[in-house]
Biopython code that builds the backbone (N, CA, C, O; Angstrom):
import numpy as np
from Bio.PDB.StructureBuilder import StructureBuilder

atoms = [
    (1, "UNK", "N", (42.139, -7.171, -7.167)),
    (1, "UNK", "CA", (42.805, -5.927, -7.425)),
    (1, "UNK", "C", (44.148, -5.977, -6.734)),
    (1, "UNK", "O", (44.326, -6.233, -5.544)),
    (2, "UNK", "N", (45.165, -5.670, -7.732)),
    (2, "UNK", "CA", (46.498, -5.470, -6.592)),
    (2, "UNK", "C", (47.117, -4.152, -6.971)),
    (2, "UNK", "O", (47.118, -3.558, -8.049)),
    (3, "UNK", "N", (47.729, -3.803, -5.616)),
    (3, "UNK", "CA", (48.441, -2.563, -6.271)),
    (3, "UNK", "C", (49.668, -2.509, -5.859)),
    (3, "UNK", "O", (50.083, -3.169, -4.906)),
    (4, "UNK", "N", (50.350, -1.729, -6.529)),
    (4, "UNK", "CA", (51.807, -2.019, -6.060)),
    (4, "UNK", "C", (52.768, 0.209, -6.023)),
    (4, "UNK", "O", (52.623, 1.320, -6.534)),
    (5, "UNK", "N", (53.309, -0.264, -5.399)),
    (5, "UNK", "CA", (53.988, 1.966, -5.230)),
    (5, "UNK", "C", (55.166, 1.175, -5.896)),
    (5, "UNK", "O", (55.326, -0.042, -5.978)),
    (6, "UNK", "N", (55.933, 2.190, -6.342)),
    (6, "UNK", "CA", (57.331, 2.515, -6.982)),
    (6, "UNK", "C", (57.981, 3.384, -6.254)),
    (6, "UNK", "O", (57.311, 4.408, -6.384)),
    (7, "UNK", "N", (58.880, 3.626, -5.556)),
    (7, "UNK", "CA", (59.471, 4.656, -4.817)),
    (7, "UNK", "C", (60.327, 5.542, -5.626)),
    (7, "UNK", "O", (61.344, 4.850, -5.577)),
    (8, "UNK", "N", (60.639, 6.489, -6.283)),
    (8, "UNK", "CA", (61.474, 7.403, -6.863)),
    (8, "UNK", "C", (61.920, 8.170, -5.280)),
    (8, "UNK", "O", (61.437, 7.971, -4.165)),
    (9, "UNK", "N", (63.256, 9.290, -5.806)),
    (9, "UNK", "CA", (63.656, 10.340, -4.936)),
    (9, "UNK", "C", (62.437, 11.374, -4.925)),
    (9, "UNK", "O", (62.162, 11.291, -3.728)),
    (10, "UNK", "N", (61.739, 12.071, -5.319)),
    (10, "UNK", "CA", (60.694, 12.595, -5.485)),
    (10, "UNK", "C", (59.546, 12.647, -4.932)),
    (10, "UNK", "O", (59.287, 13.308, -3.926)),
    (11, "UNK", "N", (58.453, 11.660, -5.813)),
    (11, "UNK", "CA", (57.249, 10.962, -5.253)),
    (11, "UNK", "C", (56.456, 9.635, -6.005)),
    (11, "UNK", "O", (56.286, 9.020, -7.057)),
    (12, "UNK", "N", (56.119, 9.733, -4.545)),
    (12, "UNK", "CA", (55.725, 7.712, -5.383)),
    (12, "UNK", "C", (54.597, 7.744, -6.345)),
    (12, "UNK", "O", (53.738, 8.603, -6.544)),
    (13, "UNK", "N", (54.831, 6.527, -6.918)),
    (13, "UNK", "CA", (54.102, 6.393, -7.736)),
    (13, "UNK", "C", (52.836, 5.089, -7.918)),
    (13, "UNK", "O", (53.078, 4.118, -8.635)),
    (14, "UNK", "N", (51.920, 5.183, -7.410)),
    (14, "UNK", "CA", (50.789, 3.565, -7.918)),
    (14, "UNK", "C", (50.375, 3.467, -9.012)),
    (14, "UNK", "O", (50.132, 4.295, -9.890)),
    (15, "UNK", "N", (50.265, 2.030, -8.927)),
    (15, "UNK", "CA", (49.917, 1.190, -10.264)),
    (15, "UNK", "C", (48.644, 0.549, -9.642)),
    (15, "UNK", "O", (48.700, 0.160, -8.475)),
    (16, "UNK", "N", (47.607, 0.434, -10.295)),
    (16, "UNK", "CA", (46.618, -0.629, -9.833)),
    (16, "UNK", "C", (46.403, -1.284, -11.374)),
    (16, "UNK", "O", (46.577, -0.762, -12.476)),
    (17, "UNK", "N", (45.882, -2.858, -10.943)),
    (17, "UNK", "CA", (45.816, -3.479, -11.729)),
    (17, "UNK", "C", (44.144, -3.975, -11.481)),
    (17, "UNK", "O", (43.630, -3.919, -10.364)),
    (18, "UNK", "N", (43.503, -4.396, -12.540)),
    (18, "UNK", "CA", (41.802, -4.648, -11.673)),
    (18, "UNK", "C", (41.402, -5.736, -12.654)),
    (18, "UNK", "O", (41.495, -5.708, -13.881)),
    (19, "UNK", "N", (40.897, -6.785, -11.801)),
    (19, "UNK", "CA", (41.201, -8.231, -12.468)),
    (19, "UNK", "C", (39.781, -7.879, -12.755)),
    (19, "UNK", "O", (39.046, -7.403, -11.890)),
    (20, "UNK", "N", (39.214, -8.235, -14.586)),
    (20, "UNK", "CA", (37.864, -8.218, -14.997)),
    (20, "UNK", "C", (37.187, -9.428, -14.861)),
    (20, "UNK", "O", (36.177, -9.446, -15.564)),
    (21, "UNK", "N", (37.337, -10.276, -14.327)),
    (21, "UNK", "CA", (36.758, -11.394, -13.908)),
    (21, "UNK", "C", (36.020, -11.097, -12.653)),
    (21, "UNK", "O", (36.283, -10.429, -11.653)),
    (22, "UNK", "N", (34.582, -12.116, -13.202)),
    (22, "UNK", "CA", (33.578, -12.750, -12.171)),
    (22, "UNK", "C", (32.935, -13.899, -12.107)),
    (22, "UNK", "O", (32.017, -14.260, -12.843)),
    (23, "UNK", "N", (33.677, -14.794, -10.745)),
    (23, "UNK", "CA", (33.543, -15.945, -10.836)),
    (23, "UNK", "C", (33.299, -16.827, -12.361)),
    (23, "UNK", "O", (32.368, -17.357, -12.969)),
    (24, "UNK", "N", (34.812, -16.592, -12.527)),
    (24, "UNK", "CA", (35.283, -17.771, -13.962)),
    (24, "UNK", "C", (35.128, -16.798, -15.484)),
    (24, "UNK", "O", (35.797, -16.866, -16.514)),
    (25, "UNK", "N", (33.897, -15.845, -15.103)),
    (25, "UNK", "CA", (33.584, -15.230, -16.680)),
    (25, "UNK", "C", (33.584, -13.649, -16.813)),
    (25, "UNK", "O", (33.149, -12.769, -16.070)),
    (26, "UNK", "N", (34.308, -13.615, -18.179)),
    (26, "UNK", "CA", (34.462, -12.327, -18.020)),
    (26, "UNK", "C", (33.686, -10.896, -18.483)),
    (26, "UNK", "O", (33.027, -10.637, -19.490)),
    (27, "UNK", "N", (34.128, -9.923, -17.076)),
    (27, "UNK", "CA", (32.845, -9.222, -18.032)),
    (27, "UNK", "C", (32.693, -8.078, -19.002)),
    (27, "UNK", "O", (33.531, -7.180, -19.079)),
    (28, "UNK", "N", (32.309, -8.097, -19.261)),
    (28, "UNK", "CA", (32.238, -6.403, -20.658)),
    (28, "UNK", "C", (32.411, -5.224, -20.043)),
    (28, "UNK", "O", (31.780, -4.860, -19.050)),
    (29, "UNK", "N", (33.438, -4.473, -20.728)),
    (29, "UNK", "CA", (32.772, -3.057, -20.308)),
    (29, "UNK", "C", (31.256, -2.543, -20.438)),
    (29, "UNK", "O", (30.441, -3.136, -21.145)),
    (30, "UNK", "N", (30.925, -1.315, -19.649)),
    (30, "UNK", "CA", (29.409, -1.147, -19.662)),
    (30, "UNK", "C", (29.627, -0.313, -20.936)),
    (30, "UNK", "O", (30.497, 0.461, -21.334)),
    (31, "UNK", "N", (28.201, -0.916, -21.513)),
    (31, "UNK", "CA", (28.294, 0.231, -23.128)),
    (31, "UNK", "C", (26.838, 1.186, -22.235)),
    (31, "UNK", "O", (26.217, 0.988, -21.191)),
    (32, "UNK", "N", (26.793, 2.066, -23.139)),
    (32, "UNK", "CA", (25.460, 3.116, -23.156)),
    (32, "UNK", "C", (23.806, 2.119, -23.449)),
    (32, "UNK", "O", (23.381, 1.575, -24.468)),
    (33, "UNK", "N", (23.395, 2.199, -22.448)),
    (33, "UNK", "CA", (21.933, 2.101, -22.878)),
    (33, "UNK", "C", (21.510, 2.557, -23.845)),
    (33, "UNK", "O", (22.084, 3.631, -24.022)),
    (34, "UNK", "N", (20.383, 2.246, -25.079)),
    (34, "UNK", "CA", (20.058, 3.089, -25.989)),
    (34, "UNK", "C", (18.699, 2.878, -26.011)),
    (34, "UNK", "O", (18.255, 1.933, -25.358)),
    (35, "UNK", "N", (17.884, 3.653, -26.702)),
    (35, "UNK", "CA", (16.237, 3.872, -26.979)),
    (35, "UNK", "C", (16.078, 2.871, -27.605)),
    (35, "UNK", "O", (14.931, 2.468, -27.411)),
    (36, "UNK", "N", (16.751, 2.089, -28.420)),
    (36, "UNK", "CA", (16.803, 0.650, -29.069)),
    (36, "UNK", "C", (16.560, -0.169, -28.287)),
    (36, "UNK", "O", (15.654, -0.921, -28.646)),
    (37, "UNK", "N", (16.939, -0.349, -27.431)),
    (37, "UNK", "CA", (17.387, -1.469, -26.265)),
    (37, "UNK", "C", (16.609, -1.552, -25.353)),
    (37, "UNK", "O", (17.014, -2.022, -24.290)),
    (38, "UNK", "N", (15.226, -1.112, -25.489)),
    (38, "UNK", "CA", (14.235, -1.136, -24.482)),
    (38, "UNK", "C", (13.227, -2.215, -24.550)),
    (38, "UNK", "O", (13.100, -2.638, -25.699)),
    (39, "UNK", "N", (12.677, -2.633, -23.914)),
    (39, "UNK", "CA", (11.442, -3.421, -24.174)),
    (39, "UNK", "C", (10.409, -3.184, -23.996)),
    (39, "UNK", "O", (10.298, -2.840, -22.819)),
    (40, "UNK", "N", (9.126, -3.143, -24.700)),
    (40, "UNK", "CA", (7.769, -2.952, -24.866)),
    (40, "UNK", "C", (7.329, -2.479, -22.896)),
    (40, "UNK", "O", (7.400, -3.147, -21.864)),
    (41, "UNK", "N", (7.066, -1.606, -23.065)),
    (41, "UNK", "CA", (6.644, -1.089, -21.526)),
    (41, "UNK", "C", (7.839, -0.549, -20.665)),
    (41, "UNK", "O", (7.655, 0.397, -19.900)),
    (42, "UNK", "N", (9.011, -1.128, -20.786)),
    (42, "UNK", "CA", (10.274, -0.529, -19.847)),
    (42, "UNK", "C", (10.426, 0.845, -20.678)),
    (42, "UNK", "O", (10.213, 1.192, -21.840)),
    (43, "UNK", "N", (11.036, 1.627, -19.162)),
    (43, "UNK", "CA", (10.497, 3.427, -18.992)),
    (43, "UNK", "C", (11.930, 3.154, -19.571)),
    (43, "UNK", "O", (12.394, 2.020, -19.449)),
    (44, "UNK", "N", (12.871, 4.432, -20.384)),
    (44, "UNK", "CA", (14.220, 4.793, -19.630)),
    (44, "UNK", "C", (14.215, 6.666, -19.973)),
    (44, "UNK", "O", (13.398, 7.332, -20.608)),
    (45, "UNK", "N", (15.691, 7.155, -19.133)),
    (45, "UNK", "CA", (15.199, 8.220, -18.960)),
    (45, "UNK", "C", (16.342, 8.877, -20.445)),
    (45, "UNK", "O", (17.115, 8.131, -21.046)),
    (46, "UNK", "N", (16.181, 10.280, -20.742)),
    (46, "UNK", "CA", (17.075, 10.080, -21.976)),
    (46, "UNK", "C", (18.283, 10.805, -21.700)),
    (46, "UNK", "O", (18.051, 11.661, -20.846)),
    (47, "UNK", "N", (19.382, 10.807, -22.047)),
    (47, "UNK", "CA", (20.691, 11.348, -21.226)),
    (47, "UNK", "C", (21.264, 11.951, -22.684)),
    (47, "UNK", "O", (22.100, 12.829, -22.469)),
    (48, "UNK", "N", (21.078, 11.758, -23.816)),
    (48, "UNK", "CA", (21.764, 12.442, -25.155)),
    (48, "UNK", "C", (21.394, 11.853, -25.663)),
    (48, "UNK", "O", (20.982, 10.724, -25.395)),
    (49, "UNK", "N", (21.420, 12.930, -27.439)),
    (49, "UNK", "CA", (20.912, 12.645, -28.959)),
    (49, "UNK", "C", (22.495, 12.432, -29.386)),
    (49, "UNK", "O", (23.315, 13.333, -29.214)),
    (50, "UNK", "N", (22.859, 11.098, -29.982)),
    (50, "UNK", "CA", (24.177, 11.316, -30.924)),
    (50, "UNK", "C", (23.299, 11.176, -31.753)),
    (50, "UNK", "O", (22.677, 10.152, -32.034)),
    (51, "UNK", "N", (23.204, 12.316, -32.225)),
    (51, "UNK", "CA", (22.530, 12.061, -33.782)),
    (51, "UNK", "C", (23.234, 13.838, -34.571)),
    (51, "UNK", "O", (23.866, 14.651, -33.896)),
    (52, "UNK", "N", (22.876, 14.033, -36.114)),
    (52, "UNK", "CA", (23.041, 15.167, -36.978)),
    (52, "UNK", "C", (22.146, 16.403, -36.155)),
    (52, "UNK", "O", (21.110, 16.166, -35.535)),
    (53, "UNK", "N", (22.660, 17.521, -36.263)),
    (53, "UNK", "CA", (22.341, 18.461, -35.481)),
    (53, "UNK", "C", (20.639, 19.071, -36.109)),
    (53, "UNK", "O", (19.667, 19.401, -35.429)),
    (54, "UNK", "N", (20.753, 19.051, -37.272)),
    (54, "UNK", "CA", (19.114, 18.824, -37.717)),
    (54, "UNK", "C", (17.993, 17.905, -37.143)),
    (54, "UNK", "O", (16.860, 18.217, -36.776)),
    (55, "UNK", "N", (18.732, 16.444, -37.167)),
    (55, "UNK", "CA", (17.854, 15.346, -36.681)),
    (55, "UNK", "C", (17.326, 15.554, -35.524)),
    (55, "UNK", "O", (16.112, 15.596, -35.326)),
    (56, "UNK", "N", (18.553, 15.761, -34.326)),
    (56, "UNK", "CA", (18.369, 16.082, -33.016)),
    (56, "UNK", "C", (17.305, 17.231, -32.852)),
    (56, "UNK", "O", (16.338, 16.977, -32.133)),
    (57, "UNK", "N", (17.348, 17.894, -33.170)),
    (57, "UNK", "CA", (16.483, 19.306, -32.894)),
    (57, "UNK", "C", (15.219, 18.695, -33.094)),
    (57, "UNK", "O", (14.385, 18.699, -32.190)),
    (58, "UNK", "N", (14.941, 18.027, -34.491)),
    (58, "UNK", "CA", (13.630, 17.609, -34.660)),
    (58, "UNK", "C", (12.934, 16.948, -33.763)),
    (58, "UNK", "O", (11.738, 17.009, -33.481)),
    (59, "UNK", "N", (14.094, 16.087, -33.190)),
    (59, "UNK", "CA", (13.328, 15.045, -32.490)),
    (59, "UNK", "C", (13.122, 16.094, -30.845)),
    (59, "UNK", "O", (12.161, 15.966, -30.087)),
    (60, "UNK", "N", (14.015, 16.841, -30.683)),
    (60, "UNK", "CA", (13.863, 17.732, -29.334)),
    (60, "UNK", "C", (12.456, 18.328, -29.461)),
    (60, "UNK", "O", (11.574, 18.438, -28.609)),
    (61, "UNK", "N", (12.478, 18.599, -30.450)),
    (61, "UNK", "CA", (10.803, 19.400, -31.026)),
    (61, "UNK", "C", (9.395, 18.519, -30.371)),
    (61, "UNK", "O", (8.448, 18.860, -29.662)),
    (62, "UNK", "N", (9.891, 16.992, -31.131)),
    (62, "UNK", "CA", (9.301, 16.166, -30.561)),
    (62, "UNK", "C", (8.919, 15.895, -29.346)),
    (62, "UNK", "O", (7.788, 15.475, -29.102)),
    (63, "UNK", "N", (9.920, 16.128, -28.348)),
    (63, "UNK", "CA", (9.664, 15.638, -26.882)),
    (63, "UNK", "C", (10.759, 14.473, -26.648)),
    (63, "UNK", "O", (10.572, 13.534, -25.874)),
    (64, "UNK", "N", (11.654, 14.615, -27.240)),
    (64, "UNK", "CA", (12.836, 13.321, -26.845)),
    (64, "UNK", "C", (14.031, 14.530, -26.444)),
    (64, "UNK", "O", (15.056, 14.833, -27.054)),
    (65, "UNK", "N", (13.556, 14.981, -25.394)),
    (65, "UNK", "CA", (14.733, 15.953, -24.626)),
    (65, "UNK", "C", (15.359, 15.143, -23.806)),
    (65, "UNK", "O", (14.954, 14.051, -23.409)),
    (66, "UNK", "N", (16.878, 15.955, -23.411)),
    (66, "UNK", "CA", (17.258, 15.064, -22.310)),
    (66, "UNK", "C", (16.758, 14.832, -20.971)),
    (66, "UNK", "O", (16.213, 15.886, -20.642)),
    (67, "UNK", "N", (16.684, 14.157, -20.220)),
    (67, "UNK", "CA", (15.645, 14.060, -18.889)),
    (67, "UNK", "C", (14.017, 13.911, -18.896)),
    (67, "UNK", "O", (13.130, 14.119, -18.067)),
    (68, "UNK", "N", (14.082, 13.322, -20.609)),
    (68, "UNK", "CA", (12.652, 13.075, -20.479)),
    (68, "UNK", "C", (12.473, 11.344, -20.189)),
    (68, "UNK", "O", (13.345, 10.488, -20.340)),
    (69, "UNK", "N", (11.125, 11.161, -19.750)),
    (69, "UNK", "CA", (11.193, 9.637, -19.937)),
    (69, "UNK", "C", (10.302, 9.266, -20.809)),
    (69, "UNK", "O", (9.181, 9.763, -20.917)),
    (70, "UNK", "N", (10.967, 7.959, -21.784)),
    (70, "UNK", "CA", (10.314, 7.274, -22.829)),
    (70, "UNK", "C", (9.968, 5.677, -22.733)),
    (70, "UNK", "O", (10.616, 4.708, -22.338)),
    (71, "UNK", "N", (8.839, 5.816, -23.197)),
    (71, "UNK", "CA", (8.060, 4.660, -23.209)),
    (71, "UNK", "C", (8.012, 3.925, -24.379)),
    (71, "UNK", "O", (7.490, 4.573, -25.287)),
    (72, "UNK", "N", (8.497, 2.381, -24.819)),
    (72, "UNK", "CA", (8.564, 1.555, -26.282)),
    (72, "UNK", "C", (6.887, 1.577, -25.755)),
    (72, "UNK", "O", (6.463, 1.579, -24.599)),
    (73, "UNK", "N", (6.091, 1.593, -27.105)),
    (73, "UNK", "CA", (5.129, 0.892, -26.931)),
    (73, "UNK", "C", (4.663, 0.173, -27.809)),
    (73, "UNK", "O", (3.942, -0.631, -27.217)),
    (74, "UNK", "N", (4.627, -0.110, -29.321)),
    (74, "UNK", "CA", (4.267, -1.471, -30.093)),
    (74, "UNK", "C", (4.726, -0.828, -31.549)),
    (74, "UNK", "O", (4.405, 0.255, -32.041)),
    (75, "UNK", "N", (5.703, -2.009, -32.139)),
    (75, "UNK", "CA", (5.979, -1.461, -33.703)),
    (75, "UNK", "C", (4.899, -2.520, -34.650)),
    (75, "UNK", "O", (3.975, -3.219, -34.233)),
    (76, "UNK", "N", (5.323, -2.368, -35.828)),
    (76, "UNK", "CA", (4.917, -2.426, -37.178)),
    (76, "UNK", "C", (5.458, -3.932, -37.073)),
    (76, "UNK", "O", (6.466, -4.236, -36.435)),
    (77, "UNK", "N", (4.456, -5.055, -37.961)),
    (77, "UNK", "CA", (4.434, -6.361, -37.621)),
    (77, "UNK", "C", (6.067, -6.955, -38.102)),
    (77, "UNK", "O", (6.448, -8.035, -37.648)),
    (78, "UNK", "N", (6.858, -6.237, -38.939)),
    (78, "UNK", "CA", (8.019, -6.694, -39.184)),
    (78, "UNK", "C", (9.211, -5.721, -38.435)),
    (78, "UNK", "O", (10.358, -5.541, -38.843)),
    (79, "UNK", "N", (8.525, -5.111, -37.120)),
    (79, "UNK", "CA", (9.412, -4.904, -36.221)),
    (79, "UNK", "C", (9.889, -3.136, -36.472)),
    (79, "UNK", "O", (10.688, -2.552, -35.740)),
    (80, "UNK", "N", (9.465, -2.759, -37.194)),
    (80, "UNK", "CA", (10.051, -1.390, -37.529)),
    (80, "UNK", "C", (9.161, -0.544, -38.240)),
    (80, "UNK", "O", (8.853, -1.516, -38.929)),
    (81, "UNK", "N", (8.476, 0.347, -38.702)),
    (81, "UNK", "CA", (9.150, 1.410, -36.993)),
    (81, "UNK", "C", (8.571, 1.135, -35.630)),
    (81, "UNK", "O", (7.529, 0.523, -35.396)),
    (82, "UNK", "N", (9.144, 1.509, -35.033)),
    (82, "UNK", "CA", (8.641, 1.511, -33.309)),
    (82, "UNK", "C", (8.194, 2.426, -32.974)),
    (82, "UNK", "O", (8.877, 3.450, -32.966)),
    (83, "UNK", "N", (6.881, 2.442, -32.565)),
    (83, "UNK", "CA", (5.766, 3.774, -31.408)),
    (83, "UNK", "C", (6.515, 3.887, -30.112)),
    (83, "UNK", "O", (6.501, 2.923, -29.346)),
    (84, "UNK", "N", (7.268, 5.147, -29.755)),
    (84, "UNK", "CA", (7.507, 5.879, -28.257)),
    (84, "UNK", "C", (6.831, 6.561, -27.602)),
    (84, "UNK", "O", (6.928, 7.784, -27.696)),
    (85, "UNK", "N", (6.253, 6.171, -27.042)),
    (85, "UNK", "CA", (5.925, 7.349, -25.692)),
    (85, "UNK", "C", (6.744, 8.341, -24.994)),
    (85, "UNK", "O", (7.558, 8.100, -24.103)),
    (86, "UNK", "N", (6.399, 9.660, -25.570)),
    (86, "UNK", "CA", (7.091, 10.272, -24.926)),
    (86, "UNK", "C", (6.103, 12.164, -24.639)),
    (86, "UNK", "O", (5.294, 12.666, -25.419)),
    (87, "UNK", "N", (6.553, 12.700, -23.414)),
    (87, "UNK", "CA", (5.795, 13.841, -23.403)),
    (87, "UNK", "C", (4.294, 14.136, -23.953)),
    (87, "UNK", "O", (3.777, 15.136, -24.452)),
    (88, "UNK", "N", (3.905, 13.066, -23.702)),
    (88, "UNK", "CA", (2.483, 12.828, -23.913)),
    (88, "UNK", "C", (1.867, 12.481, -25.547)),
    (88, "UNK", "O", (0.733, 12.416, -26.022)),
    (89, "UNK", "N", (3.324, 12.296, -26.126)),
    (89, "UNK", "CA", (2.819, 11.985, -27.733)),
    (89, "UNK", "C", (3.448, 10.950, -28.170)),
    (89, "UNK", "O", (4.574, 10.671, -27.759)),
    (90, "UNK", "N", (2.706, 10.120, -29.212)),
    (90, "UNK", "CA", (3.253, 8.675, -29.519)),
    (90, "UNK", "C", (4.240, 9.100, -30.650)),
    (90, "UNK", "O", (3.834, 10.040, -31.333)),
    (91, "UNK", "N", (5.108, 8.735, -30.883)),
    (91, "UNK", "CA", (6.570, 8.860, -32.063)),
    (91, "UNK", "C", (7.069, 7.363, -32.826)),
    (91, "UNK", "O", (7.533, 6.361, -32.283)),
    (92, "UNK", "N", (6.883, 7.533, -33.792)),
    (92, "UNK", "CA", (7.542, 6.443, -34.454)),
    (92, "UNK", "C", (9.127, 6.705, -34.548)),
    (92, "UNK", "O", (9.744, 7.762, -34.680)),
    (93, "UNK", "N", (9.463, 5.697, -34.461)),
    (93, "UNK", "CA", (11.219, 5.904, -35.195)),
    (93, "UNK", "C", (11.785, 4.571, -35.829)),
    (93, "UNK", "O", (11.267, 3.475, -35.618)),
    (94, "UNK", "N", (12.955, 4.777, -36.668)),
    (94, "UNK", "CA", (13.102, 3.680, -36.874)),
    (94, "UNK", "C", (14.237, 3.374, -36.121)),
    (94, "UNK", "O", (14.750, 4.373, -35.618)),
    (95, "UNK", "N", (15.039, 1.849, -35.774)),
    (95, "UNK", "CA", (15.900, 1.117, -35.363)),
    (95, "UNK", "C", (16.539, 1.755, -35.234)),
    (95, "UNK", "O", (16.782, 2.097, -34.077)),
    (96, "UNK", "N", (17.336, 2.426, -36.465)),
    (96, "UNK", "CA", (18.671, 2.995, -36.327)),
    (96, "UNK", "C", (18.691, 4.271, -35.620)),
    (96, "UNK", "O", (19.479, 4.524, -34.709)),
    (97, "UNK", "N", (17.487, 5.349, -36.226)),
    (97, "UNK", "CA", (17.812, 6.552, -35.181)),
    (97, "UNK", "C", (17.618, 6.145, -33.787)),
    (97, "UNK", "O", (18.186, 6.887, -32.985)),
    (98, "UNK", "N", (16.902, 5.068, -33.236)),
    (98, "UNK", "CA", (16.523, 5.059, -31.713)),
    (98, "UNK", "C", (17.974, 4.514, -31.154)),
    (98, "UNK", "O", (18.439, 4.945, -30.098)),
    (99, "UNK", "N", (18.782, 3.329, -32.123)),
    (99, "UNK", "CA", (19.766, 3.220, -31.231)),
    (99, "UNK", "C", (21.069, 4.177, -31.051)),
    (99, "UNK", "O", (22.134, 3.811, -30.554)),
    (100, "UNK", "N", (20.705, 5.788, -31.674)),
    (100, "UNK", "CA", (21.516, 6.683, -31.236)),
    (100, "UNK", "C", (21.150, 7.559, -30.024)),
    (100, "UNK", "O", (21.773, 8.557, -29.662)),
    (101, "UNK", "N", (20.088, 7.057, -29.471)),
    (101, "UNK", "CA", (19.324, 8.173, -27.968)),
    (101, "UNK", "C", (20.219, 7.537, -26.944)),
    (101, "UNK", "O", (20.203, 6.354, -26.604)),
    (102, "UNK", "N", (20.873, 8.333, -26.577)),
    (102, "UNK", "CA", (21.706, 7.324, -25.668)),
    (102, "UNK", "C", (20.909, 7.426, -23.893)),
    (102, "UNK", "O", (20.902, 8.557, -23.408)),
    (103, "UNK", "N", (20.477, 6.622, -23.291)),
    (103, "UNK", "CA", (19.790, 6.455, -22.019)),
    (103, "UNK", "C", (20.827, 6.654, -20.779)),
    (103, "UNK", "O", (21.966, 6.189, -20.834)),
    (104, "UNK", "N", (20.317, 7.422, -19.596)),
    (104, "UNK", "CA", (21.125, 7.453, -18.578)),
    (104, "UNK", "C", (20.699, 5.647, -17.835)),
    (104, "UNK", "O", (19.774, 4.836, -17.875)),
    (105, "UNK", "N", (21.974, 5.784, -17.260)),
    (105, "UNK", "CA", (22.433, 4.236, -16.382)),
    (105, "UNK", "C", (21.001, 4.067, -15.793)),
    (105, "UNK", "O", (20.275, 5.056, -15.688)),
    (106, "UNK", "N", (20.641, 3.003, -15.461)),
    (106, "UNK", "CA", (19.534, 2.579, -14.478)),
    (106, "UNK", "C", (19.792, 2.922, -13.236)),
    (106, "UNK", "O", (20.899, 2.687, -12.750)),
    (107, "UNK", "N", (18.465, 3.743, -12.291)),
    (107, "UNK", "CA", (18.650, 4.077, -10.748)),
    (107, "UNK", "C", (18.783, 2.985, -9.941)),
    (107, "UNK", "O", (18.433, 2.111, -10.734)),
    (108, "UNK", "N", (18.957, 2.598, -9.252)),
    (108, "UNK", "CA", (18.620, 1.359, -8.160)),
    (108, "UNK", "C", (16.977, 1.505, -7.841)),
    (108, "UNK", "O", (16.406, 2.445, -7.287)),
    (109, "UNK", "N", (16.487, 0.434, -8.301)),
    (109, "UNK", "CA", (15.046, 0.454, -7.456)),
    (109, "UNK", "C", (14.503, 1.367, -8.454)),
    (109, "UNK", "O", (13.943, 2.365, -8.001)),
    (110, "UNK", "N", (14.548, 1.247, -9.574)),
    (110, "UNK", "CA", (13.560, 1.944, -10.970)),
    (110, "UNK", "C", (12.422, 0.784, -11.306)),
    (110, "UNK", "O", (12.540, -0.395, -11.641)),
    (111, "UNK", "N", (11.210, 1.673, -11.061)),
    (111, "UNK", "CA", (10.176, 0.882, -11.512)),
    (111, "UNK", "C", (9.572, 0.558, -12.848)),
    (111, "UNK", "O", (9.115, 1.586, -13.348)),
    (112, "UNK", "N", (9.433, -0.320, -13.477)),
    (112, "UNK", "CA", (8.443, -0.823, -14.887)),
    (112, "UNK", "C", (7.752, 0.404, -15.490)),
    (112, "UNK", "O", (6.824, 0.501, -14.687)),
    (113, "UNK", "N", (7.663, 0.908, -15.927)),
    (113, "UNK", "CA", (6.266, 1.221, -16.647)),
    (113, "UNK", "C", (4.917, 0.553, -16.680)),
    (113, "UNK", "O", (4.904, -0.608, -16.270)),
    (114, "UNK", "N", (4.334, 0.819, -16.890)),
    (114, "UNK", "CA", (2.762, 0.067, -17.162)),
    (114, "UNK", "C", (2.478, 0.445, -18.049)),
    (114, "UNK", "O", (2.897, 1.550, -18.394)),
    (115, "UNK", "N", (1.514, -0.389, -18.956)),
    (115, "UNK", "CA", (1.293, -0.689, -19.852)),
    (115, "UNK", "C", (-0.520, -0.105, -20.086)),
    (115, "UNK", "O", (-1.484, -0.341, -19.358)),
    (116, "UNK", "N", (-0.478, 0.425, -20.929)),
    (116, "UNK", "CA", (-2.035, 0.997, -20.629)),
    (116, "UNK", "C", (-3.353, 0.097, -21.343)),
    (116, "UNK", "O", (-4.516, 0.459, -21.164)),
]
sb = StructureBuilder()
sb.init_structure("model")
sb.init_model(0)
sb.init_chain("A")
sb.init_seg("    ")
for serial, (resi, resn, name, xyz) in enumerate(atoms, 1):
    if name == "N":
        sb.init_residue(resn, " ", resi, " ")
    sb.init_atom(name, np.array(xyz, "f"), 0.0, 1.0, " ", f" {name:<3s}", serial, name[0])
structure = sb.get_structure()
């Protein structure tokens, strides 16, 4: 990281610059976790629906509120739809609506789910 001031008559001004490199490779911005992006038993917690204001509701109906936690638990042999655990009821969805649940960041020290 370097930074550098500009002095005007007025007030100064900084620039920071922030090198995206780590050791040699570079890294991505962080995208959003999604309900897609989970794996069979990993918990996550839910932070927003980008989805149609109909869809969303339905699925709120469901038990995919924000601050709930959801559980992948086993799809259909060609991968779709996928069973969620959530608020004590199993939910199918398919691919595409799950990868609009957008998941809050991981806590430090978040534990697995188990698998029943």
């Amino acid at each position: 990281m370097t930074c550098s001031t500009a002095s005007t008559d007025t007030d100064p001004m900084m620039q920071m610059s922030v090198n995206r490199e780590f050791e040699g490779s570079r890294i991505p911005p962080p995208s959003p976790r999604t309900l897609a992006g989970l794996k069979e038993g990993e918990s996550g917690i839910i932070d927003r629906l980008d989805l149609a204001e109909d869809v969303a509701r339905r699925l709120m109906e469901l038990g995919f509120l924000p601050g709930h936690v959801v559980v992948p638990a086993r799809s259909a042999p060609g991968g779709e739809p996928r069973v969620y655990r959530v608020d004590g009821s199993e939910v199918a969805l398919r691919r595409e609506t799950a990868a609009r649940l957008i998941l809050r960041p991981p806590a430090k020290g978040t534990a697995k789910a188990s698998k029943p």
